[in-house]
Every structure is written in structure tokens, then in C-alpha cells.
C-alpha positions as CSV (number, residue, x, y, z in Angstrom):
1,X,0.0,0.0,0.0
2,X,1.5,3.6,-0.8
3,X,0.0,6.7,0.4
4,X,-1.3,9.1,-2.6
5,X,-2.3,12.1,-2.9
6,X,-5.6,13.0,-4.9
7,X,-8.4,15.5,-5.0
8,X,-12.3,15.6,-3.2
9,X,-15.2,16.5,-4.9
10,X,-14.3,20.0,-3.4
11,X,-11.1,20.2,-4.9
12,X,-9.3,20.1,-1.6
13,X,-6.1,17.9,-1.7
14,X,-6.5,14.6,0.2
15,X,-4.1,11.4,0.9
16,X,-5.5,8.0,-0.4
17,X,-3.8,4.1,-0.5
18,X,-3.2,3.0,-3.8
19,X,-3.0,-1.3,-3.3
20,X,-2.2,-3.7,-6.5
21,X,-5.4,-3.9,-8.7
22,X,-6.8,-0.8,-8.1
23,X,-8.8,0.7,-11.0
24,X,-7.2,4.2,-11.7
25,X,-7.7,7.5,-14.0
26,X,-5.2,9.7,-15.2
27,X,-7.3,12.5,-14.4
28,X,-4.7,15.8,-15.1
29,X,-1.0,16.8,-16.1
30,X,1.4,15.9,-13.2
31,X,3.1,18.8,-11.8
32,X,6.2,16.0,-11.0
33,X,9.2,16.6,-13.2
34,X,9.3,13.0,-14.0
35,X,5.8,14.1,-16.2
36,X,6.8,14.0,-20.1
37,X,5.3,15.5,-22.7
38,X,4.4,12.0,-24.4
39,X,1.9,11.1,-21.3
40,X,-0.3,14.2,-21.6
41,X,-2.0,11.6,-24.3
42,X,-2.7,9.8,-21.2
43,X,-4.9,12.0,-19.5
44,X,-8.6,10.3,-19.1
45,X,-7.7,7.0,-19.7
46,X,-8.5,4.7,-17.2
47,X,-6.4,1.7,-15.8
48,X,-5.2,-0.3,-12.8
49,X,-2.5,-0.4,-10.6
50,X,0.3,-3.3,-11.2
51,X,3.1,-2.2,-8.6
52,X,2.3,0.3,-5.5
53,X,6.0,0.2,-4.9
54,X,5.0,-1.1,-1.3
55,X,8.7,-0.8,-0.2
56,X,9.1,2.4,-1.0
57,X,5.8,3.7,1.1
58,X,6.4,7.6,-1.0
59,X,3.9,9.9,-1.8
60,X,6.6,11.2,-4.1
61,X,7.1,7.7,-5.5
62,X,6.1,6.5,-9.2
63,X,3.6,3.9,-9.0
64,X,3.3,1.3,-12.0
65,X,0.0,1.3,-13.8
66,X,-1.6,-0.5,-16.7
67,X,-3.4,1.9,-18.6
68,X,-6.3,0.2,-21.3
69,X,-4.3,0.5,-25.0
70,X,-0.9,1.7,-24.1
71,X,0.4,-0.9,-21.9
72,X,2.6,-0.2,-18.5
73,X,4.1,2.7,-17.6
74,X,5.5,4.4,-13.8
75,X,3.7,7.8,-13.3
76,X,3.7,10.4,-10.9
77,X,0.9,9.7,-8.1
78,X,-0.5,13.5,-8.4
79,X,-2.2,12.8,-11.7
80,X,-4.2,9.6,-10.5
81,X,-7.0,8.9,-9.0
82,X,-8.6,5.7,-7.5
83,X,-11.9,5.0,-9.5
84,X,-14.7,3.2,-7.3
């Protein structure tokens, strides 16, 4: 489980768990410098996560998702959010 940090409905900045096999959206740009221009194609697609990097346990930490026609790829946990 790594913390993560995502948005309420009010817009107010909150902490969640992202766990293996949690359904995700890439919901905005990532203000992280590890953001590249290539993934701003990924904003709105949905996925789920393969690798919480459980070790690591940092909100600053890339977590491995598997996003629905464009395979794996590490991304910076401010642009996701856990879809229920």
C-alpha cells in the first residue's frame, strides 16, 4: 500500500492508499518533473494499478499502472486517482 495524494469532490487535496489492482484514471497533467510531454495523451484513460512500490511507502514515489491501449508505464501519483 502507498499513500497518494488525490483531489475531493471540493477540490481540496487529500491522501489515499493506492494497493495492487486498483482501478485508476489519469485524471490531469502531473506537476512531478518525471511528467513528459508524451503522457499528456494519457490523461482520461483509465487503468489499474500493477506495482504500488509497497517498499518504497512515498507519496513522491512512481507507481506502475496498466493503462487500457498503451500498456505499463511508472507515473507520478499526483495525476491519478482511485476510481470506485
Amino acid at each position: 500500500m502507498v499513500s497518494c495524494r488525490g483531489f475531493n469532490r471540493e477540490d481540496k487535496e487529500t491522501t489515499m492508499e493506492l494497493m495492487k489492482g486498483d482501478k485508476i484514471e489519469v485524471f490531469r497533467r502531473s506537476k512531478d518533473e518525471a511528467w513528459e510531454p508524451y503522457m499528456d495523451d494519457f490523461i482520461g484513460l483509465h487503468g489499474f494499478v500493477t506495482d504500488p512500490d509497497t517498499v518504497i511507502n512515498d507519496p513522491d514515489a512512481l507507481i506502475e499502472v496498466s493503462l487500457q491501449g498503451r500498456g505499463t508505464h511508472r507515473l507520478p501519483q499526483d495525476c491519478l486517482k482511485v476510481l470506485v
